[in-house]
N, C-alpha and C positions, 0 to 999 in steps of 0.2 A: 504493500500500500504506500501511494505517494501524497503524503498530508499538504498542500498546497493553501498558504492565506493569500485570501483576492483581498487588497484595501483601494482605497482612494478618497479623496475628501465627496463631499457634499455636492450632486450636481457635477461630479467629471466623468459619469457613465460606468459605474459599476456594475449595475444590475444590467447593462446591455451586455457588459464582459461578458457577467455571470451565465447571463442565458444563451450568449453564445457560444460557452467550454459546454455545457450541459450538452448543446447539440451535439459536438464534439464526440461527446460519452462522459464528461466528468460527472463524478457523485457529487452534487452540489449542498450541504450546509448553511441553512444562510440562518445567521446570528439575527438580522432584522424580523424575518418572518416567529423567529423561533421566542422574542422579544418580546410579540403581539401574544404566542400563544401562553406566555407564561404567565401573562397581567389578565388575559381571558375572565369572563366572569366565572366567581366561583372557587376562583382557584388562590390557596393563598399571595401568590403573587400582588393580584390584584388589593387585598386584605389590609397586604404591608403597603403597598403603595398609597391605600385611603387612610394608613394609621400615619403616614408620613405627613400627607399632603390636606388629607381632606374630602370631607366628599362633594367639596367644588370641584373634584377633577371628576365626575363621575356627571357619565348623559344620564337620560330623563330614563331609559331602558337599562340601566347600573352596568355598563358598560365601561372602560376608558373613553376620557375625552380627551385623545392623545395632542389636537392642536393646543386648547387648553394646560394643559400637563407642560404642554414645548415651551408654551410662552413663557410659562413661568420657572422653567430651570434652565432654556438656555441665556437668560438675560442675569444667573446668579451661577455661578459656579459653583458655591454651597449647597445647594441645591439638587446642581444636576449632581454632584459627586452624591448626596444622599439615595438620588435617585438610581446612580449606576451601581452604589453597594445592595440594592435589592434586588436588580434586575439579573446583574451578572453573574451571581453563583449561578443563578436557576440559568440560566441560558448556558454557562460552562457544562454541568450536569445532563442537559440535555442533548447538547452537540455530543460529547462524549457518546452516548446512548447509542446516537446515530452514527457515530464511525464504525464502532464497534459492529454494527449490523450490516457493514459496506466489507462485499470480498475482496480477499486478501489483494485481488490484485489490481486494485481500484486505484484512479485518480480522484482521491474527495477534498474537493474546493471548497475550503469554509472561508464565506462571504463574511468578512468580519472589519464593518464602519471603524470602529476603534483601536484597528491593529496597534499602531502606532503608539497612539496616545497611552495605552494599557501593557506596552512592553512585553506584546506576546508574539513578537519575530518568535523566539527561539522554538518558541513549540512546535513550527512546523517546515518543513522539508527546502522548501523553496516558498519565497515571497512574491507575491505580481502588486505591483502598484499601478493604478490605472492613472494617470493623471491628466492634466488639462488646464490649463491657464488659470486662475482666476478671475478674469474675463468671464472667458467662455463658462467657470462653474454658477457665476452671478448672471450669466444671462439665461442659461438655462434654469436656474432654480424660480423667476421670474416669470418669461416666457414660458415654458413648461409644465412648471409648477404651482404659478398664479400666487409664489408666495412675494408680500412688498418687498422692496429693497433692502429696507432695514431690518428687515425678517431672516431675509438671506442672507445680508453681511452676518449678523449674530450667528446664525448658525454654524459658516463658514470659521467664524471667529472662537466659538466654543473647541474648534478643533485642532487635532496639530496644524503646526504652518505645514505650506508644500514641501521644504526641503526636509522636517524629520522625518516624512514619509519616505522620500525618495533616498534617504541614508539606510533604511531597514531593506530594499527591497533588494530581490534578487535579479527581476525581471522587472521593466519599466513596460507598460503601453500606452502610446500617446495616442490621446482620443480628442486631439485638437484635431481631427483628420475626417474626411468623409466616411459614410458608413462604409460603402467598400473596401477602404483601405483596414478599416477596422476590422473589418471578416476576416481578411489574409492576416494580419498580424494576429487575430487570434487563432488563426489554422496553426499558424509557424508556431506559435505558441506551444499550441496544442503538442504538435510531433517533438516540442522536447519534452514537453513532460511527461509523453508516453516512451518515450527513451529515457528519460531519469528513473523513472516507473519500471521497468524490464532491468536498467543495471542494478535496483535494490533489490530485485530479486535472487540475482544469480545468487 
């Protein structure tokens, strides 16, 4: 098994990477999805996050009100760190879950937003850093995302800068590029790390 972390900041195209190694064949893990199901209603996750915050973070249906929730930790760092110590174990715990269920001789891609910022390079095999200007990440969280400006600079800003990302990484992909060229770079991608893949087998 080739354990593989995809990072990138906010709005530089991760989740496109993502679901393009998936085509590929990679066994994808994704920390964001796995995030939502751990605050799910019902579940302690959720629990600890209303005994943190409140149950002004909670819709009319006792659900997360995860824009709600954003506003208010990514404009405190205190905050968001409170938030990340609930979130994070249960999402470590559960990714584990799912490697462990991925054969032996899989490439599984854990999609993981905070590689950097949380110093978890070492856990896995090779790093991909997808990056992209900050330009381009603030137009697209805008355009794209219909979040305001000063919505997307804070978020941007809640996270590492681009260059400690680009120091952790193994592999760089530049996604200032059209989508085409994006496909072949993640094809090429791809063929090494089913060749890193087959030499930790031997």
């Amino acid at each position: 098994m080739l354990k593989v972390g995809l990072t990138g900041g906010i709005g530089a195209g991760k989740s496109e990477v993502s679901r393009l190694l998936v085509e590929c064949g990679a066994v994808l893990i994704d920390a964001d999805r796995i995030a939502r199901e751990v605050v799910a209603p019902g579940t302690p996750g959720l629990a600890a996050v209303v005994a943190a915050f409140g149950e002004d973070v909670l819709t009319a249906d006792g659900s997360l009100d995860r824009p709600r929730l954003g506003s208010i930790v990514f404009a405190d760092p205190d905050k968001l760190a409170v938030l990340n110590s609930i979130v994070h174990p249960l999402v470590g715990t559960r990714s584990r879950e799912l490697e462990t269920a991925a054969p032996d001789d899989a490439v599984v891609v854990h999609d993981v937003p905070l590689l950097a910022e949380n110093g978890l390079a070492p856990l896995y095999d090779v790093v991909i850093v997808v990056d992209a200007s900050p330009a381009t990440q603030l137009d697209r969280l805008v355009r794209l995302r219909g979040m305001t400006e000063e919505d997307a600079r804070a978020r941007m800003a809640a996270q590492a800068p681009r260059e400690k990302r680009l120091e952790v990484a193994d592999i760089v992909i530049d996604n200032d590029v059209p989508l085409e060229r994006l496909k072949q770079c993640v094809r090429d991608v791809w063929e090494e790390l089913v060749r890193r893949a087959h030499r930790s087998q031997e």
